[in-house]
KOLGU-4560 file (N, C-alpha, C; in nm, 3 decimals, padded with zeros to 5 digits):
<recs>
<n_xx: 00.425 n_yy: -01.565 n_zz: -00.348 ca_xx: 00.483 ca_yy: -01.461 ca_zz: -00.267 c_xx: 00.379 c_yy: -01.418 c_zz: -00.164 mol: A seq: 1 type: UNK>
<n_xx: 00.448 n_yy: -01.398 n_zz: -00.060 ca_xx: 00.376 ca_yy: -01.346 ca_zz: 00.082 c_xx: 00.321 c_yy: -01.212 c_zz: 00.075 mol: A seq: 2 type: UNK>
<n_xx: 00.185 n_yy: -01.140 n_zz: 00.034 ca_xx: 00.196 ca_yy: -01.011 ca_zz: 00.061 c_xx: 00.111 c_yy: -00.989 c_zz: 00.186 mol: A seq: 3 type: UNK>
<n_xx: 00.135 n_yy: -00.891 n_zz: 00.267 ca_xx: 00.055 ca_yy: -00.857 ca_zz: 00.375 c_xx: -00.059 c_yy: -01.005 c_zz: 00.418 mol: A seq: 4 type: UNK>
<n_xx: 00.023 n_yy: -01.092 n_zz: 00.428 ca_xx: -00.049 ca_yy: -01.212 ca_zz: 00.513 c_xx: -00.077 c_yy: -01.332 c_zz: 00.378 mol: A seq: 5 type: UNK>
<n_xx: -00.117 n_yy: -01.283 n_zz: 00.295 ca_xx: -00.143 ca_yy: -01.375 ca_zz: 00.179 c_xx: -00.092 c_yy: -01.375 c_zz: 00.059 mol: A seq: 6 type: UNK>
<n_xx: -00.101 n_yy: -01.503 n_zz: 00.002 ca_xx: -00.064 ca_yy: -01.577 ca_zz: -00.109 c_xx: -00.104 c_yy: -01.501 c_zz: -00.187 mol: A seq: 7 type: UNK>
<n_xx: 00.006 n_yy: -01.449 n_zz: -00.313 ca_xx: -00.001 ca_yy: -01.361 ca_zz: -00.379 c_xx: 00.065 c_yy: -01.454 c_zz: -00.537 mol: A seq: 8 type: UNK>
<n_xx: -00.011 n_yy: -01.515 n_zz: -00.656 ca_xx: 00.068 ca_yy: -01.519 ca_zz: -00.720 c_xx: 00.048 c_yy: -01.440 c_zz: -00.874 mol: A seq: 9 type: UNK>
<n_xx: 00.125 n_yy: -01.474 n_zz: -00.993 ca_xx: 00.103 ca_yy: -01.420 ca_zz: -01.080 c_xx: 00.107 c_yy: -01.452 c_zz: -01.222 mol: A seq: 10 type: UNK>
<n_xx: 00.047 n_yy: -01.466 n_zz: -01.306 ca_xx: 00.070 ca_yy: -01.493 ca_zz: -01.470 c_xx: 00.062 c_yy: -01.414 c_zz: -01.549 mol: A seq: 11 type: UNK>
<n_xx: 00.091 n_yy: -01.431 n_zz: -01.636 ca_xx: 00.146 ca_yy: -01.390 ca_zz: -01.768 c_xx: 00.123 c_yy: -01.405 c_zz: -01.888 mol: A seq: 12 type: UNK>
<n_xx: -00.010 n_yy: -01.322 n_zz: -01.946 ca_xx: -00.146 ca_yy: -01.367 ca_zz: -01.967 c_xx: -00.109 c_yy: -01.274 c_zz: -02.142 mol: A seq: 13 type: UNK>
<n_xx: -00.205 n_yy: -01.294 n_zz: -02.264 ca_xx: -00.213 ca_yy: -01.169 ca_zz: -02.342 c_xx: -00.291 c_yy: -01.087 c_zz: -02.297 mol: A seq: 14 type: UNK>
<n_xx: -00.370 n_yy: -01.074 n_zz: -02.200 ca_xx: -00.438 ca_yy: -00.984 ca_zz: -02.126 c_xx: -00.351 c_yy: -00.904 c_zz: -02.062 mol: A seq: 15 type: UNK>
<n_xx: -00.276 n_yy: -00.988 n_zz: -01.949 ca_xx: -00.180 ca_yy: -00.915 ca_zz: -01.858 c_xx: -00.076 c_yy: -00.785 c_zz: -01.957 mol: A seq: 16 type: UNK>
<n_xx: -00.039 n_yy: -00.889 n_zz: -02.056 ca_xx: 00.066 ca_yy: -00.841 ca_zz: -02.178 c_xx: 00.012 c_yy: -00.674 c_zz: -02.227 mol: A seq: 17 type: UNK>
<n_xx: -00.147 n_yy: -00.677 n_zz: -02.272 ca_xx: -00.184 ca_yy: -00.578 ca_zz: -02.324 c_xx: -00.190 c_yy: -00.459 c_zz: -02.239 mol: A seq: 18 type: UNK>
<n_xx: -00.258 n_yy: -00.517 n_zz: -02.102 ca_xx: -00.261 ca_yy: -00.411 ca_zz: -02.001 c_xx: -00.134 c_yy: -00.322 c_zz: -02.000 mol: A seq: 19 type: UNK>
<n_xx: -00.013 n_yy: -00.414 n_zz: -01.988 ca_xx: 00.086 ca_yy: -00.301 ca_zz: -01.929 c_xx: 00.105 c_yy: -00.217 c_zz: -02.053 mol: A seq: 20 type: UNK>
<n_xx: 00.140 n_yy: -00.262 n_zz: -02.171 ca_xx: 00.152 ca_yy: -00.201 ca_zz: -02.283 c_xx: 00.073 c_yy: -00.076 c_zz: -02.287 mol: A seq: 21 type: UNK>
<n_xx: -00.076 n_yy: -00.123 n_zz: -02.272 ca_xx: -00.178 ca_yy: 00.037 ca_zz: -02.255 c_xx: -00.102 c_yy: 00.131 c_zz: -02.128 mol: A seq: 22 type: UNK>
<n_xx: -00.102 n_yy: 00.075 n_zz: -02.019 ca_xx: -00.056 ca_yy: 00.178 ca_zz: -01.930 c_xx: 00.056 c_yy: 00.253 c_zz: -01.936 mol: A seq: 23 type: UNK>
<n_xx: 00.141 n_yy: 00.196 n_zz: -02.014 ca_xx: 00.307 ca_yy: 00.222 ca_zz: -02.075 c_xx: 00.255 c_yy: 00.356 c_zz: -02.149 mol: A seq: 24 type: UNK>
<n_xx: 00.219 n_yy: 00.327 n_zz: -02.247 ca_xx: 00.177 ca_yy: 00.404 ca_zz: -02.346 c_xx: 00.115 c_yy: 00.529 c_zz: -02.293 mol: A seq: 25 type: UNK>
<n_xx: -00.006 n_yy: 00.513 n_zz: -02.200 ca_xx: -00.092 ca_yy: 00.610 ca_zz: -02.152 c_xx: -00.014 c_yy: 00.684 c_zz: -02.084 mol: A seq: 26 type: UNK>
<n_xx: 00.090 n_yy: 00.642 n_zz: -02.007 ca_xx: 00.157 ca_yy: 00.717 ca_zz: -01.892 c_xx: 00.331 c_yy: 00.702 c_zz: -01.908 mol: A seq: 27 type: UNK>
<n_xx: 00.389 n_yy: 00.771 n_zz: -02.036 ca_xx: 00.541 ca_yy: 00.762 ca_zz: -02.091 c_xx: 00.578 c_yy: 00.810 c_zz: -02.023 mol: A seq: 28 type: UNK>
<n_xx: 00.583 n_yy: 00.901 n_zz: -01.904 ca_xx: 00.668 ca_yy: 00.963 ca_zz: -01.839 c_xx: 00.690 c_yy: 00.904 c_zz: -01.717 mol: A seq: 29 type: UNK>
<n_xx: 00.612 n_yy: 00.781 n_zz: -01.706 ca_xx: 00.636 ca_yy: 00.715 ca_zz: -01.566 c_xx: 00.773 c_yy: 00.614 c_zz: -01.529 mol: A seq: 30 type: UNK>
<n_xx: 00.821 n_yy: 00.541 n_zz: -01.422 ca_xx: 00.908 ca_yy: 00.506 ca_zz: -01.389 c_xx: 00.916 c_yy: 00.364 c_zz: -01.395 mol: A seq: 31 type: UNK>
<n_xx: 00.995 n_yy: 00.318 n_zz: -01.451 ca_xx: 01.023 ca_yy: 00.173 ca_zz: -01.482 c_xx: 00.963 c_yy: 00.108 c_zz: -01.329 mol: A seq: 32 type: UNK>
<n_xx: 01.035 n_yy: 00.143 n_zz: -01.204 ca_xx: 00.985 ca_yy: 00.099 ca_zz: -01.095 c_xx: 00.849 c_yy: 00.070 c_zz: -01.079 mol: A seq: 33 type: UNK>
<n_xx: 00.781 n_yy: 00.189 n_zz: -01.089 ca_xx: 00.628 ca_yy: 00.235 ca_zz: -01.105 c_xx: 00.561 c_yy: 00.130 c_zz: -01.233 mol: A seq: 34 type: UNK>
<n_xx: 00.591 n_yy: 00.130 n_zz: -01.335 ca_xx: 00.545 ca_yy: 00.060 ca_zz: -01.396 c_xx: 00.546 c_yy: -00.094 c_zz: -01.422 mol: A seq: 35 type: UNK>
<n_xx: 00.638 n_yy: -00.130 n_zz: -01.346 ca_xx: 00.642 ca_yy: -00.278 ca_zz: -01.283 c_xx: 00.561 c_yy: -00.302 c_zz: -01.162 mol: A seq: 36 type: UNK>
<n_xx: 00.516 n_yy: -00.244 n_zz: -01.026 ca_xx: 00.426 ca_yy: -00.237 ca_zz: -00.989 c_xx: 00.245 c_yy: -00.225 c_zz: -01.038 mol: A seq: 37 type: UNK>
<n_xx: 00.307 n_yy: -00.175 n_zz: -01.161 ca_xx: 00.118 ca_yy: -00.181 ca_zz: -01.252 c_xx: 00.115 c_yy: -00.307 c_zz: -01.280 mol: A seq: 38 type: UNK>
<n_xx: 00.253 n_yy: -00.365 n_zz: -01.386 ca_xx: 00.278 ca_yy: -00.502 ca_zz: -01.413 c_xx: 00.196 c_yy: -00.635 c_zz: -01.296 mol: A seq: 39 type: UNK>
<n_xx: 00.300 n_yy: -00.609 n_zz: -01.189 ca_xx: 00.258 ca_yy: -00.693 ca_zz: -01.130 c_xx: 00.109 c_yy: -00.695 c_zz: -01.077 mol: A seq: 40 type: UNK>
<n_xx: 00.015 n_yy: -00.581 n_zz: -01.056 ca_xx: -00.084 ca_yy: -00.547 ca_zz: -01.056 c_xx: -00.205 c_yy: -00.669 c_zz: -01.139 mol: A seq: 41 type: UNK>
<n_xx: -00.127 n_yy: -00.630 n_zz: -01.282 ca_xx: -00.237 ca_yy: -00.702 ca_zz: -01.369 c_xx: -00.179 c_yy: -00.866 c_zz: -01.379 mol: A seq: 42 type: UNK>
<n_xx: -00.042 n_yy: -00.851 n_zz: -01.367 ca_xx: -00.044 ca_yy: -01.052 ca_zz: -01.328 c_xx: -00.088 c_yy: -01.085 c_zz: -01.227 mol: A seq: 43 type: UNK>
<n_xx: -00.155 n_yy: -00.976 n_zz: -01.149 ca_xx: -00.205 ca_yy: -01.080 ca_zz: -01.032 c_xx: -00.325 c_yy: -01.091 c_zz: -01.093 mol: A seq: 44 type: UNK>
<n_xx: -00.379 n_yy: -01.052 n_zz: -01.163 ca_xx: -00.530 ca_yy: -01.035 ca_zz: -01.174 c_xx: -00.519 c_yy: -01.118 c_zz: -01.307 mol: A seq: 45 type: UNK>
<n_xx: -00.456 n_yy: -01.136 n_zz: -01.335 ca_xx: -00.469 ca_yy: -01.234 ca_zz: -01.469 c_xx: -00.475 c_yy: -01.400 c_zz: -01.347 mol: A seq: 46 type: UNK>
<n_xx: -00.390 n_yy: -01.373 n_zz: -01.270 ca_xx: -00.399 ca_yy: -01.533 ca_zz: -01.201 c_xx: -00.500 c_yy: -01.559 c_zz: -01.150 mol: A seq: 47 type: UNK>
<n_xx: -00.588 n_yy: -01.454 n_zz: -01.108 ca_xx: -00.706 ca_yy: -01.511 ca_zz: -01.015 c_xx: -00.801 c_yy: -01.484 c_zz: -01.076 mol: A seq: 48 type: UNK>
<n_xx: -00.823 n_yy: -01.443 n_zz: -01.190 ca_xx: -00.883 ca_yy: -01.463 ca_zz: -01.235 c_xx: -00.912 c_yy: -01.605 c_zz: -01.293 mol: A seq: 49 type: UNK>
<n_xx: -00.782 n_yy: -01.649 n_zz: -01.391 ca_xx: -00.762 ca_yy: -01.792 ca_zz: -01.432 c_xx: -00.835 c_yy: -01.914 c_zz: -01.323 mol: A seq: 50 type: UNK>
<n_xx: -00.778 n_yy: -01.869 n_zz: -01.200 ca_xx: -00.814 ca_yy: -01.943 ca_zz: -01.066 c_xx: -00.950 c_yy: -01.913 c_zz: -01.051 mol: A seq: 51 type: UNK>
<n_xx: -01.048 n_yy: -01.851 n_zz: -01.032 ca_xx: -01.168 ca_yy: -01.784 ca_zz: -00.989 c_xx: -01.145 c_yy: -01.696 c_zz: -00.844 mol: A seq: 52 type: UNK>
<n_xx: -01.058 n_yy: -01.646 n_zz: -00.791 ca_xx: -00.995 ca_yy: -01.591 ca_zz: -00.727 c_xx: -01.042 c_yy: -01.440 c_zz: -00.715 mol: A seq: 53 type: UNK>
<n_xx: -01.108 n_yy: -01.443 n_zz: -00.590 ca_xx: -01.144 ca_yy: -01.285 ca_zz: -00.553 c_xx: -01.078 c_yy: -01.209 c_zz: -00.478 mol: A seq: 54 type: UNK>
<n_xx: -00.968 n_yy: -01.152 n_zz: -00.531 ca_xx: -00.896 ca_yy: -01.077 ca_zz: -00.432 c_xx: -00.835 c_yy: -00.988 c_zz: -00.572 mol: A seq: 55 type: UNK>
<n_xx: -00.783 n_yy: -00.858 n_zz: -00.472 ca_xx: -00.727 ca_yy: -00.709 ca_zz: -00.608 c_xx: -00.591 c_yy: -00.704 c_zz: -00.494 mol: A seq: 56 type: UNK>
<n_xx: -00.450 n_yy: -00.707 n_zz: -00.583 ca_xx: -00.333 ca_yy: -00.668 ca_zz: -00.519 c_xx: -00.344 c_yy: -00.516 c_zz: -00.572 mol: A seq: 57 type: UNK>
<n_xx: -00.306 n_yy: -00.447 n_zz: -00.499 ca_xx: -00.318 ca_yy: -00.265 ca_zz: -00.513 c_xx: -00.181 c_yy: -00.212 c_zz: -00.534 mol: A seq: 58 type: UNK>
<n_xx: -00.204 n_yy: -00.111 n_zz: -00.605 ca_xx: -00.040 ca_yy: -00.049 ca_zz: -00.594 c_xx: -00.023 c_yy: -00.001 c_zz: -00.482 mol: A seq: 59 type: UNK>
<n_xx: -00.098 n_yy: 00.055 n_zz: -00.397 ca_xx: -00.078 ca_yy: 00.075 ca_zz: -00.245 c_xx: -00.002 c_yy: -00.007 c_zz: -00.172 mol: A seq: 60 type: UNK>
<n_xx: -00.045 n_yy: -00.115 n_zz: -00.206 ca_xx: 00.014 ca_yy: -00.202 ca_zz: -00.096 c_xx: 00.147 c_yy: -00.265 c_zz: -00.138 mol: A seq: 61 type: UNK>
<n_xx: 00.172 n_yy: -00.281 n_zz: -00.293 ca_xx: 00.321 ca_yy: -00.294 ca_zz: -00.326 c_xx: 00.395 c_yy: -00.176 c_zz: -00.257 mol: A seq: 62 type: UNK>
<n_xx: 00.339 n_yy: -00.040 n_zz: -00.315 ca_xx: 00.428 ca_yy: 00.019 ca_zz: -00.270 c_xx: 00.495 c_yy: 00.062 c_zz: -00.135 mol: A seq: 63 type: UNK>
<n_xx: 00.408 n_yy: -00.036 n_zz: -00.036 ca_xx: 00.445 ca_yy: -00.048 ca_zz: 00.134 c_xx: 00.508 c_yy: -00.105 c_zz: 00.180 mol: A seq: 64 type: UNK>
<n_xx: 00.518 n_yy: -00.197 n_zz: 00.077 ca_xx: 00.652 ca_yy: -00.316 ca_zz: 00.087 c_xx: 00.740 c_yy: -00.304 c_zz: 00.127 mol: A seq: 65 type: UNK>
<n_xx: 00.865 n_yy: -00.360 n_zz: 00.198 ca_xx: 01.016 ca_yy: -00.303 ca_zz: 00.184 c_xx: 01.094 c_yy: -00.328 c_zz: 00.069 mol: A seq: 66 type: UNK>
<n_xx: 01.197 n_yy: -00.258 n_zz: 00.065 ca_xx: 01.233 ca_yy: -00.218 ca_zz: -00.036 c_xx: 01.320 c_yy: -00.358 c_zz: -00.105 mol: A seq: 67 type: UNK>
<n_xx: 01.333 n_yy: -00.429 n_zz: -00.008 ca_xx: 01.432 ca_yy: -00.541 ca_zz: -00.023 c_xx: 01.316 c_yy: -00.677 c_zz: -00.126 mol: A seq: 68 type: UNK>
<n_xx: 01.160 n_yy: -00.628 n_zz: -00.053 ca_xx: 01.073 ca_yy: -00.710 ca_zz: -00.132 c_xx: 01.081 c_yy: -00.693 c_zz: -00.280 mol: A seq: 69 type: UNK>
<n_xx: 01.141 n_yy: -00.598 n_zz: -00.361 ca_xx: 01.135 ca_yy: -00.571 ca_zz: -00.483 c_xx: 01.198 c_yy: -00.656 c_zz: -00.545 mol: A seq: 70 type: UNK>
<n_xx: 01.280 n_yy: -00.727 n_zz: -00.517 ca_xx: 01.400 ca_yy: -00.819 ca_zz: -00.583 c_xx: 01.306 c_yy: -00.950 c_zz: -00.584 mol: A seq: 71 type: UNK>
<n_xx: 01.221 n_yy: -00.964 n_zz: -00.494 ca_xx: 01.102 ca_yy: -01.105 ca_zz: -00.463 c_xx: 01.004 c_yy: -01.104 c_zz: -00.556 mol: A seq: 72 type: UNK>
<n_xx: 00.976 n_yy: -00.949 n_zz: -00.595 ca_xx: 00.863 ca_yy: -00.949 ca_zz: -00.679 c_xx: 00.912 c_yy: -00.950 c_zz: -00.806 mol: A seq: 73 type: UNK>
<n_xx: 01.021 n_yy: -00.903 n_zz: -00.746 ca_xx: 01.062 ca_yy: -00.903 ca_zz: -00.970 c_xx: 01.114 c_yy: -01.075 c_zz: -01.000 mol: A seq: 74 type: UNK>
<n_xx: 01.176 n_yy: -01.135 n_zz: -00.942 ca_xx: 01.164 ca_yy: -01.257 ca_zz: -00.954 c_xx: 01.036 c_yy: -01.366 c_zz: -00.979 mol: A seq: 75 type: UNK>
<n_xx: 00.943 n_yy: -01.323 n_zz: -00.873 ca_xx: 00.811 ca_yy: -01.396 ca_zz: -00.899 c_xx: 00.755 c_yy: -01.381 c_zz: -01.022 mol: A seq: 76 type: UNK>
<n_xx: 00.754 n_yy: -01.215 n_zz: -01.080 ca_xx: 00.740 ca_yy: -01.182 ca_zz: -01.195 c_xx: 00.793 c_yy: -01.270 c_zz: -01.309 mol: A seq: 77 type: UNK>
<n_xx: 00.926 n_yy: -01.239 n_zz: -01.331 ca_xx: 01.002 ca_yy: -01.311 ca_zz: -01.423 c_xx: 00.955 c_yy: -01.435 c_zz: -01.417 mol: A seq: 78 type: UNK>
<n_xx: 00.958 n_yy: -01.530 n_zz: -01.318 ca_xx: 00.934 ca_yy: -01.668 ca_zz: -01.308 c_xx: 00.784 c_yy: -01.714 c_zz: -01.434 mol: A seq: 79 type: UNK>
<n_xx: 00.698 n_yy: -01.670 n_zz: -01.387 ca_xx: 00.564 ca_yy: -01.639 ca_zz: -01.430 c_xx: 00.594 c_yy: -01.600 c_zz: -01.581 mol: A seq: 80 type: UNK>
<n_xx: 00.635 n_yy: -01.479 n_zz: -01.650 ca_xx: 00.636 ca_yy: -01.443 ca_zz: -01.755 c_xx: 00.708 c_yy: -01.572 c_zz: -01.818 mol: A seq: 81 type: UNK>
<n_xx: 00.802 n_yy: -01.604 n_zz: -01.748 ca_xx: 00.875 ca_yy: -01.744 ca_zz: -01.859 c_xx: 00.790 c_yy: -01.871 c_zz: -01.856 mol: A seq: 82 type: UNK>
<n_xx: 00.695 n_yy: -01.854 n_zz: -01.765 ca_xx: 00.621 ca_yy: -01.971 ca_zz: -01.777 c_xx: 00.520 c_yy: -01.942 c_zz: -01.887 mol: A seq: 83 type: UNK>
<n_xx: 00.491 n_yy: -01.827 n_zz: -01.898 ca_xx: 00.356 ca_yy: -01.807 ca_zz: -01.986 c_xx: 00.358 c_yy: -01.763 c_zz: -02.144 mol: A seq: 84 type: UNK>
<n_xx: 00.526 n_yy: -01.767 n_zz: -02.123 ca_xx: 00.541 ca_yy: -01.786 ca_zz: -02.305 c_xx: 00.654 c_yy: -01.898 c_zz: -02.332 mol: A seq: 85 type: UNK>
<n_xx: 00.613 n_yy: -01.997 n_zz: -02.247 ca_xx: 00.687 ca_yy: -02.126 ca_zz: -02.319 c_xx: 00.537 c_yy: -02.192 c_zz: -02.406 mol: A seq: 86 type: UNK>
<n_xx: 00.603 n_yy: -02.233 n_zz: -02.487 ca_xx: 00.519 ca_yy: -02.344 ca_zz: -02.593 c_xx: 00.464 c_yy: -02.447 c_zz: -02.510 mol: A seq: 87 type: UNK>
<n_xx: 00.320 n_yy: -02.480 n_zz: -02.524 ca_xx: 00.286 ca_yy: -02.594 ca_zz: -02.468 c_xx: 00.224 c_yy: -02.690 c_zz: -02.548 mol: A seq: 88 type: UNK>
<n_xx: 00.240 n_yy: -02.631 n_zz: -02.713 ca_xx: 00.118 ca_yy: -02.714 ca_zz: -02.800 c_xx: 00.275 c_yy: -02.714 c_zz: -02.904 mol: A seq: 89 type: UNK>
<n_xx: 00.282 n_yy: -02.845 n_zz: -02.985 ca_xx: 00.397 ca_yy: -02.815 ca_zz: -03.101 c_xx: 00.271 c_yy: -02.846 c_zz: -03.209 mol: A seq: 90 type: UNK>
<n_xx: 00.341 n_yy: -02.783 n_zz: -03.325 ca_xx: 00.227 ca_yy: -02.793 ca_zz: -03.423 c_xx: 00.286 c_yy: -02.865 c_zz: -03.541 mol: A seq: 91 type: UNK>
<n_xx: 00.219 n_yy: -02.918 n_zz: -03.590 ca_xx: 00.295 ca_yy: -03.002 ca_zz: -03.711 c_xx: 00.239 c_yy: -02.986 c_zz: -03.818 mol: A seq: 92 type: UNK>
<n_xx: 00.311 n_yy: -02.931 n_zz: -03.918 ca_xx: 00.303 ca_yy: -02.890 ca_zz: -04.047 c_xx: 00.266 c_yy: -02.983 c_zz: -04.113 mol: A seq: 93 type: UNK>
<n_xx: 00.150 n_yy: -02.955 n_zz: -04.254 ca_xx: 00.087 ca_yy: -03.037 ca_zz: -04.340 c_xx: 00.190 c_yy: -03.043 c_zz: -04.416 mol: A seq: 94 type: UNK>
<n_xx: 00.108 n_yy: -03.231 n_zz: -04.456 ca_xx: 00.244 ca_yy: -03.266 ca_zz: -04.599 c_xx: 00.129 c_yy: -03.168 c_zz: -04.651 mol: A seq: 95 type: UNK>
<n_xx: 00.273 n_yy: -03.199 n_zz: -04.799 ca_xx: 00.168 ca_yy: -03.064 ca_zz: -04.882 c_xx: 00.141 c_yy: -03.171 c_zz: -05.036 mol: A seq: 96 type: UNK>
<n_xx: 00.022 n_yy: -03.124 n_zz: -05.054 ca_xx: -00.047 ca_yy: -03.218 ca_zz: -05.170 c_xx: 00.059 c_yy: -03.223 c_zz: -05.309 mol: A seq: 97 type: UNK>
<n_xx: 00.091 n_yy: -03.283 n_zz: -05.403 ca_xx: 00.190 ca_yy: -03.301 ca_zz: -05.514 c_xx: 00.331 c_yy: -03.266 c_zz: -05.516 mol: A seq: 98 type: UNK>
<n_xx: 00.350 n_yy: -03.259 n_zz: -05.397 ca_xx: 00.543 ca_yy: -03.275 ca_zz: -05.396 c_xx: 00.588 c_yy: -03.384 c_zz: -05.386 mol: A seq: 99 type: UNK>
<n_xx: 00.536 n_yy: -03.539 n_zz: -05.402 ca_xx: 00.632 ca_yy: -03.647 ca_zz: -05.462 c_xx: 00.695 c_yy: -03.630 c_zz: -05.548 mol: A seq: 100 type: UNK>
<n_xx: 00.814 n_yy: -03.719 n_zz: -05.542 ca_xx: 00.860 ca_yy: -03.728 ca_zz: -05.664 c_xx: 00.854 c_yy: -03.898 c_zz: -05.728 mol: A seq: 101 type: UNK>
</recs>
């Protein structure tokens, strides 16, 4: 996603995960809106980080956005979160020692 000139993207991290949870928590009286802007906040910073990526998306500057950008970000969002809790490892269960028959 395009923000103010640059490439903006985002993941969906247990980092990212914990952050919002703390901020949720810290701040119950805040607005779903508002708190998807924190969201996207810390998936950005979970991505560039992953990347080595020096740049901070601000709630300032989401919130300068137009209003029509919200539907872009919540999509980019979503996109990202489903990427970052699909399975990428399958695990395969031990035989287990004396169950022949």
């Amino acid at each position: 996603m395009i923000i103010n000139g640059r490439e903006v993207h985002f993941a969906f991290t247990v980092g990212s995960y914990c952050d919002i949870s703390d901020y949720v928590v810290a701040n119950p009286d805040v607005s779903t809106a508002t708190a998807k802007l924190h969201k996207a906040v810390f998936m950005a910073k979970a991505y560039n980080e992953a990347h080595g990526i020096d740049d901070t998306l601000t709630i300032e500057e989401l919130r300068a956005l137009p209003g029509a950008d919200m539907v872009i970000l919540s999509a980019e969002m979503e996109k990202a979160e489903k990427e970052g809790t699909e399975r990428t490892v399958e695990a395969v269960e031990k035989k287990q020692k004396g169950t022949s028959k």
